[in-house]
C-alpha positions in Angstrom: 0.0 0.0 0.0 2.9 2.2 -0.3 5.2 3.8 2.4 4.0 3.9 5.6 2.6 6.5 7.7 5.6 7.0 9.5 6.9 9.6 12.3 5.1 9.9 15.3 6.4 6.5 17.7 9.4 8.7 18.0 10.4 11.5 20.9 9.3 14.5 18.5 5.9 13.3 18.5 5.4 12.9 22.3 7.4 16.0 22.8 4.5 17.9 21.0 2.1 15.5 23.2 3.5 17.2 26.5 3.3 20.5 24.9 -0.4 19.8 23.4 -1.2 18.7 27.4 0.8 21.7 28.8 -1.6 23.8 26.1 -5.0 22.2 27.3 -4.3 22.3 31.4 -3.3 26.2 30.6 -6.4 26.8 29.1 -8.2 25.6 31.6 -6.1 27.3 34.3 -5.2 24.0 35.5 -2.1 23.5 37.6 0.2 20.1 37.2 0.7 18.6 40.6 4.6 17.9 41.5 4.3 14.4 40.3 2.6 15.2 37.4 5.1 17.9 36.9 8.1 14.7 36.9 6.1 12.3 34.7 5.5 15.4 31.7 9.1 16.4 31.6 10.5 12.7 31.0 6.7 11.6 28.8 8.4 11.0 25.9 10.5 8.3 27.6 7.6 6.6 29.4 4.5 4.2 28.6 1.0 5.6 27.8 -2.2 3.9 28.7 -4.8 6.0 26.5 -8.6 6.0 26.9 -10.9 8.5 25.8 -14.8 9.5 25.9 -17.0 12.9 26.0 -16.2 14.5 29.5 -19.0 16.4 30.1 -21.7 14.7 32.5 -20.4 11.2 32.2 -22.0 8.4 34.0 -20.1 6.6 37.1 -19.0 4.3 34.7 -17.3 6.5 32.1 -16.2 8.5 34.9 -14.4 5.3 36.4 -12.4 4.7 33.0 -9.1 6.8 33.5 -9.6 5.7 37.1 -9.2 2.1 36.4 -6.3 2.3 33.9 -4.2 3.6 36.4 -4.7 0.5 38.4 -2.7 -1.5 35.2 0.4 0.7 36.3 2.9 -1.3 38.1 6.1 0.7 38.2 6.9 4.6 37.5 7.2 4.4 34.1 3.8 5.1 33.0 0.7 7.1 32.8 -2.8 7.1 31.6 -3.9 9.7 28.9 -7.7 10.4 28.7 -8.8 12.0 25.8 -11.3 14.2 26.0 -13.9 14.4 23.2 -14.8 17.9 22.6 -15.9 17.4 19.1 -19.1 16.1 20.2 -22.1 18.0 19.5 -25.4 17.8 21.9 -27.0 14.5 20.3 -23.4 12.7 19.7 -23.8 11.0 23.3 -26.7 11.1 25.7 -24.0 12.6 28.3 -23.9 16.1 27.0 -26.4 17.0 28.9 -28.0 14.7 30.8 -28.0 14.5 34.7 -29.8 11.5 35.6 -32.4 12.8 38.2 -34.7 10.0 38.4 -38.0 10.9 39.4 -39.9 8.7 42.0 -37.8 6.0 40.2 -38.8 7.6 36.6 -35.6 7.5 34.4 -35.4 10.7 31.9 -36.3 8.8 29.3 -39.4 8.3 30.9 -40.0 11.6 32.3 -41.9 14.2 30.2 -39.4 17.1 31.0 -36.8 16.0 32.5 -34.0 18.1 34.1 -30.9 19.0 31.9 -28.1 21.1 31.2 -28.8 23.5 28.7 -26.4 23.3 25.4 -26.6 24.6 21.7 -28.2 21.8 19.6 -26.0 21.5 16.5 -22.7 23.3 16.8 -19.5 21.1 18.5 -19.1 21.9 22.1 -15.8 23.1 21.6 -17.1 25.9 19.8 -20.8 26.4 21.8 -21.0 28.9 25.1 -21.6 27.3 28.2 -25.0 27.5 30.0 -25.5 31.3 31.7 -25.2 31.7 35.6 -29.3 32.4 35.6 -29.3 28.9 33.9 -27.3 26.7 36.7 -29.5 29.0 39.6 -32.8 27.5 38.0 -31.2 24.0 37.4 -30.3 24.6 41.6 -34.3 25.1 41.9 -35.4 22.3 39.6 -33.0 20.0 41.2 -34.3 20.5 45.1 -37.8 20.5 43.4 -37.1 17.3 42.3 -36.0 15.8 45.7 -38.8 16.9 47.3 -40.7 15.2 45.4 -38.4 11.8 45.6 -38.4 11.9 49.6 -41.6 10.4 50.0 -40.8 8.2 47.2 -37.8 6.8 49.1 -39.6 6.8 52.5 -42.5 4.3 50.6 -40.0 2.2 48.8 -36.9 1.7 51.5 -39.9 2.0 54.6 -38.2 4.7 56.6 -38.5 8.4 57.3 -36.2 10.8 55.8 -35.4 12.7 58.9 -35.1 17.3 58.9 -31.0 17.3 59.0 -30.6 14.7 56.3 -33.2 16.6 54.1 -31.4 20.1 55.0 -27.8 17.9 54.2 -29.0 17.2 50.9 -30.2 20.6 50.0 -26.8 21.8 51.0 -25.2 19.3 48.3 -27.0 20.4 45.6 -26.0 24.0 46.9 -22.3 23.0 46.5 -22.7 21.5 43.4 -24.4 24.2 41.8 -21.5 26.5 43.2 -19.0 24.3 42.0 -20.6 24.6 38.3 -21.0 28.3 38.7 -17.6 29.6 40.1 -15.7 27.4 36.5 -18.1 29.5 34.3 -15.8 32.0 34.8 -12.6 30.1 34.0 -13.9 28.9 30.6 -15.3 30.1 27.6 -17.1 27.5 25.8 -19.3 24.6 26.7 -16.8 21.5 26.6 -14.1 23.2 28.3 -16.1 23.9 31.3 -17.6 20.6 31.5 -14.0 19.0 31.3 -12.5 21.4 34.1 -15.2 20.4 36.2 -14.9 16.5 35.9 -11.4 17.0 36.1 -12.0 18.9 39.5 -13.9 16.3 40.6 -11.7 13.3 39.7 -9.0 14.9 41.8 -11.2 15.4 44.9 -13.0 11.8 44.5 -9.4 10.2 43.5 -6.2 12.3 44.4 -4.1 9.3 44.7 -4.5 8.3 40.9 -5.1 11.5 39.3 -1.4 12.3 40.0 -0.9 9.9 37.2 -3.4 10.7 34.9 -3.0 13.7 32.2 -6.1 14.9 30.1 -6.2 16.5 26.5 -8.6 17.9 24.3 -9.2 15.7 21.3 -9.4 19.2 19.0 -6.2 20.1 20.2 -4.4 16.4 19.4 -5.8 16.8 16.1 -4.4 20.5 15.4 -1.1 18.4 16.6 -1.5 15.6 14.1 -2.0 17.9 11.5 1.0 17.0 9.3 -0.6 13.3 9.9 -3.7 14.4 8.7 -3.0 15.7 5.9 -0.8 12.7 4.6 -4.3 10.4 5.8 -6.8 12.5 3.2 -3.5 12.4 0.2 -4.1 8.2 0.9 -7.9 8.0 1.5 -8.2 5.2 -1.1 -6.4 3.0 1.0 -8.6 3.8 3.6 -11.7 3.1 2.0 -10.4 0.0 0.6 -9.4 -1.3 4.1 -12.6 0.0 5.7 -14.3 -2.1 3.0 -12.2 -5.1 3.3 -13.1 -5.0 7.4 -17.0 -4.3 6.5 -16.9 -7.7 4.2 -15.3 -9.5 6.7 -17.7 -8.6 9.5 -20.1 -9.7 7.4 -18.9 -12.7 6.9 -18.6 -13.5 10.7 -22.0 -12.4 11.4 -20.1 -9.5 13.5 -22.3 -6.0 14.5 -20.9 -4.0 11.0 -19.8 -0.6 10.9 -21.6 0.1 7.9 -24.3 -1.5 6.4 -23.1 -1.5 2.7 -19.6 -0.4 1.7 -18.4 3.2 1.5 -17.9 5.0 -1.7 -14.1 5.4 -3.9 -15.0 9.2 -2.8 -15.4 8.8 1.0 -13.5 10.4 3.5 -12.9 9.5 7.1 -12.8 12.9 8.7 -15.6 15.6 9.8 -15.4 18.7 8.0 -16.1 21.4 10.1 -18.3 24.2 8.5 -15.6 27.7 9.9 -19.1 29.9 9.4 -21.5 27.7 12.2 -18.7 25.1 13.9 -21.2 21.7 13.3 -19.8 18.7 11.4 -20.3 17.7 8.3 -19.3 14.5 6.0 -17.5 15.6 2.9 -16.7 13.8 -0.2 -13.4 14.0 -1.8 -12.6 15.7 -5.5 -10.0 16.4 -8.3 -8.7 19.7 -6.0 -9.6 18.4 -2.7 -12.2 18.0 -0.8 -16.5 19.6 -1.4 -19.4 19.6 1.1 -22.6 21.8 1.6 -22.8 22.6 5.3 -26.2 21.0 6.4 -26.8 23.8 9.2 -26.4 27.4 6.5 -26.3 25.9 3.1 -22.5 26.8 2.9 -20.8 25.3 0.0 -16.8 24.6 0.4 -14.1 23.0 -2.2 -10.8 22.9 -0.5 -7.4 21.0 -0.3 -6.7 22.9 3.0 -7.1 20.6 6.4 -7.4 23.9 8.6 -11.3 22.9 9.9 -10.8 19.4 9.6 -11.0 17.0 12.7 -10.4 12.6 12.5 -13.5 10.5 12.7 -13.6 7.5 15.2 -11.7 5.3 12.4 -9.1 8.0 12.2 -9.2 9.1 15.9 -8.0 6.0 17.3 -5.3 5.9 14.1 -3.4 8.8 15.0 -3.4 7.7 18.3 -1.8 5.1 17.9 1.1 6.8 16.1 1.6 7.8 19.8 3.2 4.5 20.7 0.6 3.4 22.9 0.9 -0.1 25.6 -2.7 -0.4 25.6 -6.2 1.3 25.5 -8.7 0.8 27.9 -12.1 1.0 27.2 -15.8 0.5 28.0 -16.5 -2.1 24.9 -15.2 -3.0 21.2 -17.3 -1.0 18.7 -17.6 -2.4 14.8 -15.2 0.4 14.3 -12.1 -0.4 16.6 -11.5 -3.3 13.8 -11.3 -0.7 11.2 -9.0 1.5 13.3 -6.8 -1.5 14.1 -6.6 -2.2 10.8 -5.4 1.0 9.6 -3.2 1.2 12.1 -1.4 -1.9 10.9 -2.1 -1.9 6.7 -1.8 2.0 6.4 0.8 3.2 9.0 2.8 0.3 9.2 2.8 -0.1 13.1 0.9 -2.4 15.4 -2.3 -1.5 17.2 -1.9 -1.3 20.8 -4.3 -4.1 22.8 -7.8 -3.0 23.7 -8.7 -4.1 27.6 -12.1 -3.7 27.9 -13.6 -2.4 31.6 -17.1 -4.3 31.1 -18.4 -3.7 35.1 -20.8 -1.3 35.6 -21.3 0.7 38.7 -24.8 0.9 40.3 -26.0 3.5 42.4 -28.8 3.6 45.3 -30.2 6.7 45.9 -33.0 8.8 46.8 -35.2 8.7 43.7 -33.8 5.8 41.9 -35.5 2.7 41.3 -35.0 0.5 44.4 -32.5 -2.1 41.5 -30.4 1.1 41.5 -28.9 2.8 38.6 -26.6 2.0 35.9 -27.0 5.3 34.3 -26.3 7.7 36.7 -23.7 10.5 36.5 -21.2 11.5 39.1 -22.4 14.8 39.8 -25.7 13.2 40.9 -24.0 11.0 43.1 -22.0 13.3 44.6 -25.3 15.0 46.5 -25.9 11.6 48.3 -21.9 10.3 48.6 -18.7 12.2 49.8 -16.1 12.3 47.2 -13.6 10.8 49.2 -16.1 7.4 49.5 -17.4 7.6 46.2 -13.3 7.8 44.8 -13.1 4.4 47.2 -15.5 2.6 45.8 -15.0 3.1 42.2 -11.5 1.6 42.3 -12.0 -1.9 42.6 -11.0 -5.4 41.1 -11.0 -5.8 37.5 -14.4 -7.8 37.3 -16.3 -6.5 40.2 -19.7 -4.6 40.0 -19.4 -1.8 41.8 -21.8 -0.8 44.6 -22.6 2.3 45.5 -25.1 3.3 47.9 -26.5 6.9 49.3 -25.7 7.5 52.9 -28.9 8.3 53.2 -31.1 5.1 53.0 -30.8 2.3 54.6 
């Protein structure tokens, strides 16, 4: 397939990943802790466990994933990198905005409004505001609202009375977390930013033992340093279509979930194009001169070789990646994709694809207003009205193939 997609598993590379990091943690007016501080100056001699995922209101279990891979360390030579997806627009992942307030043991799905965090609809997060300060002081109302209503809920399910100072605890929670939200608006400027400062926040009060070993970076900002790589993946997208198709027959063939259901085009590209007028994503097809797409959101028309506004897809996410010189990736589950990525890795850029270790246990939570089974689905900022971060950091760290428990201090 020609030469390979060379010149990133060397020290240049990861010496642009400590200055892509050392670029995100200053926008979001994070400081390095003094062991983080020893592990970024020597990170392009070390081992790098990578997982990724949107970081905006993740579930326990997403939460849990950078968490986790730390516990695969066993010496001082390595760290985890979570990659933070902050091209995600509001319906890329239910976590954008849901909370997971159950309602008298109502999921939201079930609910006919329930409560959210407010986000533009179409635009990448990167690029959208975050909610307004008015916004977060209703959300504080909606929230207690809410709990009122689930205390007698709890009382009738778990047969026990709620007593004044728990009730006037709990109010106080949701007090701090709504705080917590507010005081980052004014460190941040758009919407994933400030939902990534505050679940980094929160990972370092629920977990400061591992967080020293964990380092975060915006997807947006790895792809602005792989744009050299980029650009050599759109001069070669025949090859990718052709393996993406090979992997699509070959799922077929096994009776395997398939990434697509019929092949992809001679003109398909693996990238989103982002429109530079409105910021949302859009597929593009590729021509004599380049690249052409019509914007879906303004009706935009745009024929360019140029990569400037031009981010991977998952196929091409987990490629470049890999040109990091990963020892593994851990992550919640294989997607028909991951095969394609693997592939690429190893057909197009000549490497081998790091091992996948998949985290299958699922955290469940018992709280007030949950079903009495508990909660698969429930985010950590919900938790944390009902759980100290210090217990709910415990409990999350566990063995490999244990279910998690977690239960509100406040029923029995």
């Amino acid at each position: 397939m020609g030469d390979k997609i060379m010149g990133a598993q060397n020290d240049e590379i990861r010496i642009k990943l400590r200055e892509t990091i050392e670029k995100f943690y200053d926008r979001l007016h994070i400081p390095f802790t003094s062991e983080q501080l020893k592990y970024l100056k020597r990170i392009d001699k070390i081992d790098i466990i990578e997982c990724g995922h949107g970081w905006f209101f993740p579930i326990i279990g997403i939460f849990r994933l950078p968490i986790m891979a730390t516990t695969l360390i066993k010496d001082d030579n390595t760290v985890v990198l979570f990659r933070c997806n902050d091209d995600y627009t509001r319906r890329t992942h239910y976590s954008t905005r849901k909370l997971s307030f159950y309602q008298r043991g109502l999921s939201e799905d079930q609910q006919n409004n329930p409560i959210t965090m407010k986000c533009e609809r179409k635009r990448i997060l990167r690029y959208a505001p975050p909610p307004s300060e008015k916004y977060l002081q209703y959300l504080r109302d909606r929230i207690k609202t809410r709990f009122y209503e689930n205390f007698p809920y709890a009382e009738r399910e778990y047969q026990f009375k709620i007593g004044r100072r728990d009730r006037k605890e709990i109010l106080e929670n949701i007090d701090w977390i709504i705080d917590f939200l507010t005081e980052r608006l004014n460190m941040i400027d758009n919407y994933a930013d400030w939902c990534e400062r505050i679940n980094i926040d929160l990972l370092r009060l629920t977990n400061p033992k591992q967080y020293d070993k964990i380092f975060f970076v915006s997807h947006i900002d790895l792809a602005e340093m792989f744009r050299e790589q980029l650009q050599a993946f759109f001069s070669r997208s025949e090859e990718f279509v052709k393996v993406i198709n090979e992997v699509i027959a070959k799922q077929k063939a096994d009776g395997k979930a398939v990434y697509k259901a019929n092949e992809v085009g001679k003109d398909y590209l693996p990238f989103w194009f982002l429109c530079p007028k409105c910021m949302i994503r859009n597929r593009a097809i590729k021509v004599e001169n380049g690249f052409f797409y019509k914007c879906e959101q303004c009706g935009n028309c745009y024929n360019s070789e140029k990569m400037d506004f031009v981010i991977p897809d998952a196929i091409t996410k987990q490629t470049l990646t890999a040109l990091l010189n990963l020892k593994a990736r851990v992550v919640g589950g294989i997607k028909p994709y991951s095969a394609i990525a693997d592939a690429c890795t190893e057909k197009i850029c000549g490497i081998k694809a790091p091992p996948r270790i998949v985290l299958k246990t699922k955290p469940r939570f018992y709280g007030i207003g949950e079903p009495k089974i508990g909660s698969t689905r429930t985010t950590v900022l919900r938790a944390l009205i009902e759980i100290e971060p210090e217990t709910l950091g415990r409990l999350l760290v566990t063995h490999w193939e244990e279910n998690p428990v977690i239960k509100s201090r406040f029923i029995p």
